[in-house]
N, C-alpha and C positions, 0 to 999 in steps of 0.2 A: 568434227563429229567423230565419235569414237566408232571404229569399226567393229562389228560384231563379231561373236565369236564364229569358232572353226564347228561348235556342237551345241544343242540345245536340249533342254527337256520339252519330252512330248506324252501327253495323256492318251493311253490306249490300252492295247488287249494282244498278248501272244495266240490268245485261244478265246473267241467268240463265248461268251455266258453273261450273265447277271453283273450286278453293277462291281461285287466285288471281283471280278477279271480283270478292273482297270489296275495299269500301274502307271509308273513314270517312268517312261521308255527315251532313250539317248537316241538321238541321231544328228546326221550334219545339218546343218544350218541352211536352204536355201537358198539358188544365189538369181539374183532379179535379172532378166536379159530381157531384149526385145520392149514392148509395150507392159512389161509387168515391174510392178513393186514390192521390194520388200519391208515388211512393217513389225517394230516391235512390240509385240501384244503387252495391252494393258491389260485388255479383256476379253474373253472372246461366252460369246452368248451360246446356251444350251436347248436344243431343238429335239422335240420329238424325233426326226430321222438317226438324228444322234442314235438313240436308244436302240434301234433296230438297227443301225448299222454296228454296234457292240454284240448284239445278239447276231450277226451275222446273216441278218434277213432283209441288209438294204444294199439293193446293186446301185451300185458306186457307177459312175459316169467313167466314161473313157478317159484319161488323162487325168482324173485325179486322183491326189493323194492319200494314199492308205493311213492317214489320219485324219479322225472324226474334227469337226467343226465347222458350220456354215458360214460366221460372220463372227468378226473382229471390231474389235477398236485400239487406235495406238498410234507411236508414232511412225512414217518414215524415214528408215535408216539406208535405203539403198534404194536407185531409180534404172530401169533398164534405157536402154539407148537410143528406146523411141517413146520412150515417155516426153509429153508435153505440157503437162497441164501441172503435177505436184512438181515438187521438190523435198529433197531430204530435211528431215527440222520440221512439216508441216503434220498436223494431228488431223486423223480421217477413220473413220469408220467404216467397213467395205464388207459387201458380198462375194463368199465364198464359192467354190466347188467342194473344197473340204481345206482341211491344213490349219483350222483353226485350234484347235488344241494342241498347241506349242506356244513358244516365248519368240518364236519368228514366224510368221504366214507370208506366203505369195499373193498377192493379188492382182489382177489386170488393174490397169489404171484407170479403164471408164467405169468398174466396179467398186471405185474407190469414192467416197462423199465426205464433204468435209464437215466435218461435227457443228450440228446446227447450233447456234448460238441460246447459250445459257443452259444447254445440257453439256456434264461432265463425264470426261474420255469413260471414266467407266461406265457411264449409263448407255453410252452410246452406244456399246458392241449389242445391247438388246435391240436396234433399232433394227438395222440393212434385211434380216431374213424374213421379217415379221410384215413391215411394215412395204417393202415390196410385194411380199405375196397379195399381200391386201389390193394394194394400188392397181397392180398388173392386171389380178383378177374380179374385183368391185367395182373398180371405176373403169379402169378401159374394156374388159371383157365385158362385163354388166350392164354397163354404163348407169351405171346408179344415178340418177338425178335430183334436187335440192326438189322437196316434194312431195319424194317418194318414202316409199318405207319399206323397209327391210328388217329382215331375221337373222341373225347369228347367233348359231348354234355355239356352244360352249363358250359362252361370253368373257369370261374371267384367265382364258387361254392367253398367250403372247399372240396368237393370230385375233382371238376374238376383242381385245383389248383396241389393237390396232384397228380393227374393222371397225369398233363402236366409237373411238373417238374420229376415224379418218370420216364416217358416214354423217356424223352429227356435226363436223367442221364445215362440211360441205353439203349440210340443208337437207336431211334426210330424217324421218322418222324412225328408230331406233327399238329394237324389244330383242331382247338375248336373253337365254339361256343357261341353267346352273343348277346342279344338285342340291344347294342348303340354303340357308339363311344369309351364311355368313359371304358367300359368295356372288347370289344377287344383289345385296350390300355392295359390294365392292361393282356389281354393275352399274347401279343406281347412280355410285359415286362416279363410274366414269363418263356419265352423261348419258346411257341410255331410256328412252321415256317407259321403259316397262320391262320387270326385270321375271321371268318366270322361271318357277321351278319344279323342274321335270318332274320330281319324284314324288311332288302333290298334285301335278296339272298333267291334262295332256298340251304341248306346243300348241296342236293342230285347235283344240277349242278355245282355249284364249285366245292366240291370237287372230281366230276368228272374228271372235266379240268384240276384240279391240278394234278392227276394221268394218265394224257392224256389217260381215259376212263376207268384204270385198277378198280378202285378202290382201299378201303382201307380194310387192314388184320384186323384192330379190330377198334371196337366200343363199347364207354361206354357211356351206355343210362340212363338220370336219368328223362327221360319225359314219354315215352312209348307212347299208344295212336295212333296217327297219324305218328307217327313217326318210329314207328314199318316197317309198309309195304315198305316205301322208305330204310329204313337202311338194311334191307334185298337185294333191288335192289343193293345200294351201295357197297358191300362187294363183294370183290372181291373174286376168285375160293381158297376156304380152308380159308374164313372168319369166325370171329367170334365174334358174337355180344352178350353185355354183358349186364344184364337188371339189375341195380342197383334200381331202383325206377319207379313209375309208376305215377308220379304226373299229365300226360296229360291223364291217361286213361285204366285200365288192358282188355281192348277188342278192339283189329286189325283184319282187313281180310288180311292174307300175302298171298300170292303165294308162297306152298309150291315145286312149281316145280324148283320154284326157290334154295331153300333150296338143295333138291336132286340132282339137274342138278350141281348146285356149291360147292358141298359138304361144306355145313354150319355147323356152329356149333352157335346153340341160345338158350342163359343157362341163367340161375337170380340165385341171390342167396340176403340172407340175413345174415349180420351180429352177433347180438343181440341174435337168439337164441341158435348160435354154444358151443357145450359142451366147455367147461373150458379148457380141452388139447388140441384142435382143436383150440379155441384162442390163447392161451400160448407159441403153435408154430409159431402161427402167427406174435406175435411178437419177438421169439427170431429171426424168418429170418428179420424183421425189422433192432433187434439193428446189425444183421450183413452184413444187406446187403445197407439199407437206412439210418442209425444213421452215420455212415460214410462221406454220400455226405452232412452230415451239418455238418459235422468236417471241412471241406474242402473246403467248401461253394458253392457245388454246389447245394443243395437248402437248403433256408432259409424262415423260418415263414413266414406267411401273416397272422398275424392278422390287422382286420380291425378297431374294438374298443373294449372299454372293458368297463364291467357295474359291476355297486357294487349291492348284494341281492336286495335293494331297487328300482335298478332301471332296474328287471328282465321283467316286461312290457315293456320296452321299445326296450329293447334287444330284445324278442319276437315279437316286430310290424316290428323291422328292419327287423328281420331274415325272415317275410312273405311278404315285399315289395319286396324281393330280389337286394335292392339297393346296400347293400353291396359287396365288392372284399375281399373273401378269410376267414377267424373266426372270431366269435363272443365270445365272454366269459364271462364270469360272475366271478365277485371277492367278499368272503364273506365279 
């Protein structure tokens, strides 16, 4: 196998601004020690954090790399000296601390998954960031059960995509989220039983009706804000509401009598800074619990398009229009 170079190109920003700040920045190439891999990007996926970590408004974790990107796909080219499990030559997919916008990323090796069968290397860099958030927080924090029914908020998201098919793979009643036509559409199409839309409906009175009053057992919220004190009335008795992001707001007035009287449960969590075993496990319940229903095609990629390093500003204006349905990626 041929050794990689001494330098690579990498997507970033001298000075923190808007999408046009990106350029293509040189640096050395990483080198894999200890329990990590190095992997040569085919693809690496584009995440809301992205976006504010270029505007300069997202604190980066200790120890990682002052290059944006959470999750990769590709091959590996190099294995550190306590790696067990890959080998170089082997195609894997992996979750980030950051480094993925480059033609070389670092990865631990238990944050590495090997590309579920019958998705292709590029589809895969949209899976690790999305698709564990989901897991970690829906199904093990939530405990979402075949059943139940739940709400996800911004349905047509790389997070809501993942939530609406992982919920509906594993027995759950489904209603998400979406400003247009065109975009409940695309909910409908990914299997949710009802697709509403915010900017004719309020959430809180449909999915009332649809539960003739009960409400719904879980809620994955990527707004917060306003949105907060109604999703609390929502939830029905042993609710529980799941605070993935806070893009409408981190200050609500809730009723918490409501919380007490219904015996709530209203928890957030973040990704990005979880130790390394606390990821690693995350994805090994991945490749055994969800790498499967894309064997078998119960769910399948949604990438929306895909950009080459050059044209990472553009990928960035899409990713904040929110026009798009489902990954954005970047190809070096």
């Amino acid at each position: 196998m041929q050794q990689p170079p001494k330098t690579m190109r990498t997507v970033g920003v001298h000075t923190p601004g808007g999408p046009d700040a990106l350029e293509i920045i040189n640096v050395p190439v990483p080198v894999a020690t200890g329990p990590d891999l190095l992997i040569k990007v085919h693809a690496a996926g584009v995440n809301g954090a992205d976006l504010r970590e270029r505007e300069g408004k997202y604190p980066v974790p200790p120890g990682a790399p002052d290059i944006m990107g959470l999750e990769v796909s590709g091959e590996i080219v190099a294995v550190g000296e306590a790696c067990e499990h890959f080998r170089p030559g082997d195609m894997v997919c992996a979750l980030l601390i950051g480094g993925g916008y480059a033609e070389y990323a670092i990865a631990p090796e238990g944050q590495c998954m090997a590309i579920p069968n019958g998705v292709s290397v590029i589809d895969a860099a949209g899976l690790p960031e999305v698709f564990c958030t989901v897991w970690t927080n829906m199904m093990d924090r939530c405990q979402l059960q075949a059943g139940e029914t739940v709400l996800v908020q911004g349905g047509t998201s790389g997070i809501g995509f993942a939530a609406i098919k992982i919920a509906k793979a594993f027995g759950a009643t489904v209603f998400a989220t979406a400003r247009n036509e065109t975009k409940c559409a695309a909910i409908r199409r990914f299997g949710a039983d009802a697709a509403i839309n915010y900017k004719n409906d309020d959430f809180l009175d449909v999915a009332r009706n649809l539960t003739d009053g009960r409400g719904v057992d879980v809620i994955i919220d990527i707004i917060g804000g306003d949105y907060l004190p109604k999703e609390v009335k929502l939830l029905a008795h042993g609710g529980r509401l799941m605070i993935i992001n806070l893009r409408g707001g981190r200050i609500a007035e809730i009723d918490f009598g409501q919380i007490h009287s219904k015996h709530l449960t209203v928890t957030g969590a973040r990704l990005r800074p979880r130790s390394i075993a606390e990821k690693s496990a995350i994805c090994r319940s991945l490749e055994e619990h969800v790498w499967p229903k894309f064997t078998d095609l119960t769910i399948t990629p949604e990438t929306y398009a895909t950009y080459s390093f050059a044209e990472a500003a553009a990928a960035h204006r899409l990713m904040e229009s929110s026009d798009h349905i489902g990954k954005i990626l970047l190809v070096p």
